[in-house]
N, C-alpha and C positions, 0 to 999 in steps of 0.2 A: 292469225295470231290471236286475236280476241275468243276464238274458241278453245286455245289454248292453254291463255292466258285464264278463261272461267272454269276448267277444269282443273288447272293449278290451285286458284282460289279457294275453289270448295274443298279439294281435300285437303290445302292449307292448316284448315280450320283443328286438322289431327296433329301435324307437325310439320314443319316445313320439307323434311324428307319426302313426307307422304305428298307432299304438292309438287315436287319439284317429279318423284316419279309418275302420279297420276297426269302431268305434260307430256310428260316421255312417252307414256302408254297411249296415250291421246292420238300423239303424231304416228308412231309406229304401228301400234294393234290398231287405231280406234278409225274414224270413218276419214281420217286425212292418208293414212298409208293405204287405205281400202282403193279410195280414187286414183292414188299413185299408180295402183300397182291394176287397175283397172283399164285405166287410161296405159299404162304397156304393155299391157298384153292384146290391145285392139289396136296398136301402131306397130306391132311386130317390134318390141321393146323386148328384153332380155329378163326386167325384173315384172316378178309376180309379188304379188301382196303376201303369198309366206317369208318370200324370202326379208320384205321389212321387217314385216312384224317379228321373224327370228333374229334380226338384224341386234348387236348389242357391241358398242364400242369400249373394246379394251384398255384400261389405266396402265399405263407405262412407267418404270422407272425413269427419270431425267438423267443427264448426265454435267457434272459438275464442275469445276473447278475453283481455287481459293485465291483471289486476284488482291493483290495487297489488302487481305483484312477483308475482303468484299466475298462471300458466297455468290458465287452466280450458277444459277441452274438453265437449262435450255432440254427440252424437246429431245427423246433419242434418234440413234440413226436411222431411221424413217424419213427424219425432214434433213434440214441441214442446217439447225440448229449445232449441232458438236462442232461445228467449221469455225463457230465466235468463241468457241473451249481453248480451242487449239490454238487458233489467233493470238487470244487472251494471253495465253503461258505465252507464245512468244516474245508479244509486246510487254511481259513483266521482266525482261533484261535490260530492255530501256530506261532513262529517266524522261521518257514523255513531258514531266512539269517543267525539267528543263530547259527545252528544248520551245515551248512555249505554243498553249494551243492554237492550231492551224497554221502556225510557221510552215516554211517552208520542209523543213526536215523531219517535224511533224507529220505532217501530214506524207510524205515518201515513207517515212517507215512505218506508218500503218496502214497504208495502201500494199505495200512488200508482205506485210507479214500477211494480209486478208489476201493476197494470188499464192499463200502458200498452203494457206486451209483451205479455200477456195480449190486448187489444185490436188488435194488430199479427196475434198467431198466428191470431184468425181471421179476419181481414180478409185473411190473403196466402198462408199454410199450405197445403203440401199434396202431391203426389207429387211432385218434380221430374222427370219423364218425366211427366207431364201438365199440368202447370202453370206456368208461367214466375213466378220469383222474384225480387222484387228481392235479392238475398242480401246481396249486396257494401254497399249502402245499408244494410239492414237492420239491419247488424252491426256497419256504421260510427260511431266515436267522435263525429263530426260530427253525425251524424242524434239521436244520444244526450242530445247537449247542445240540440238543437234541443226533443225530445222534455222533457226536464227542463226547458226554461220554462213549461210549461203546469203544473207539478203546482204547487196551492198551499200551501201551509206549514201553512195554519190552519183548511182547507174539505177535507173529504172527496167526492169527485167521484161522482156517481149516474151518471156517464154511459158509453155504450160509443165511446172515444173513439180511433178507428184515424190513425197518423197517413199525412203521403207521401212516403216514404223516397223517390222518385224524382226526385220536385221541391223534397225537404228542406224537406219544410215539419212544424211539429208535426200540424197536423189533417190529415184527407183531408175537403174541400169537400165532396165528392159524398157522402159516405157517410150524413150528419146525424147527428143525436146521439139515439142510441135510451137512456132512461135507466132504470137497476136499479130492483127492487121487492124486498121482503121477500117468503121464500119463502112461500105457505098452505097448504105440503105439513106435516102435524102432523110433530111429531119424530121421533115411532118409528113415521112409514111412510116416512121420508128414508130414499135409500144410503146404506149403511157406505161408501162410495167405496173406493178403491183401496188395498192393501195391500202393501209389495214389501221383499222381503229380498235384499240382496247380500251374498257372502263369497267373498274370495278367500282362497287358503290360500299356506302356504311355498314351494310349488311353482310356484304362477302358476295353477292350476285359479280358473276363477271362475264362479261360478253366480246367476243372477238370477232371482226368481220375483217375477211382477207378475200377480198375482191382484185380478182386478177384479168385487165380484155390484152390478147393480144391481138393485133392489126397486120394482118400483109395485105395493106391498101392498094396495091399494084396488081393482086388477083381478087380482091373484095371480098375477104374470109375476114373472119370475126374469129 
């Protein structure tokens, strides 16, 4: 990082553009991708030092939606970010304030709508350059409300229940309904699951760390 860090600096000194890419060029072309790509190819590793250095991560469009007055943007379908889109539109047929945060009722019908996005992301998920998506349905207020008839008010649902944004229906026919069980993994051989800090500073500098271990303590994998 401090060698990084002193190559950002110096070309700083032209404009902040120029320093943020002379890091970039650092890590990837410069002698940190060299040892990478050194260090894989003497362990019978897969990446060579061209392929960092040609290495360039593409800008994505987000995908949105307009939540009482709130823009909210997330991640496209690559991650599964679109699943808090879709949720969102859900949960805006409700009056949530009503109903009073973390009540009881509260919290079941935003538990219901998030096993319906949840049940959407992996039912349809996945590269867009490999996989065709309905997006446009997906994301649609229409399909939202279609989706919010199924969830019941008073029954927590066991089921994995994908719906079909294409023919706007709540269920997908073909899929069947595969339904939840209680986990019999003991507690403390369960994942800590995911961990993730953001801060963006005065400047606009923003940093994300998404650190994820998981544990099957019972065969000693990490």
């Amino acid at each position: 990082m401090r060698e990084i860090a002193g190559a950002e600096e110096t070309a700083a000194k032209e404009s902040r553009h120029s320093g943020l890419m002379a890091a970039r060029d650092y890590f990837y072309r410069g002698p940190i991708g060299k040892r990478i790509g050194d260090y894989m190819q003497t362990h019978d590793g897969l990446l060579a030092t061209e392929d960092i250095a040609g290495w360039r991560a593409r800008v994505g469009a987000p995908v949105k939606t307009d939540y009482r007055g709130y823009e909210v943007y997330k991640a496209g379908f690559w991650t599964q970010g679109p699943a808090l889109v879709e949720e969102l539109n859900i949960l805006e047929g409700y009056d949530l304030k009503a109903m009073g945060h973390n009540s009881a009722d509260y919290i079941h019908t935003v538990t219901e709508a998030m096993k319906l996005g949840f049940a959407d992301r992996d039912r349809y998920y996945g590269d867009p350059d490999f996989v065709k998506i309905p997006t446009r349905e997906l994301l649609s207020k229409d399909y939202a409300a279609v989706r919010r008839s199924i969830i019941d008010g008073k029954l927590a649902s066991l089921a994995q229940q994908p719906g079909d944004p294409s023919n706007m229906k709540a269920l997908l026919a073909s899929a069947g309904q595969r339904l939840g069980r209680a986990s019999t993994v003991p507690v403390n051989e369960r994942a800590n699951d995911t961990t993730c800090v953001n801060v963006i500073d005065k400047e606009g500098n923003l940093f994300s760390g998404d650190a994820q271990r998981r544990v099957v303590a019972r065969h000693g994998r990490w």
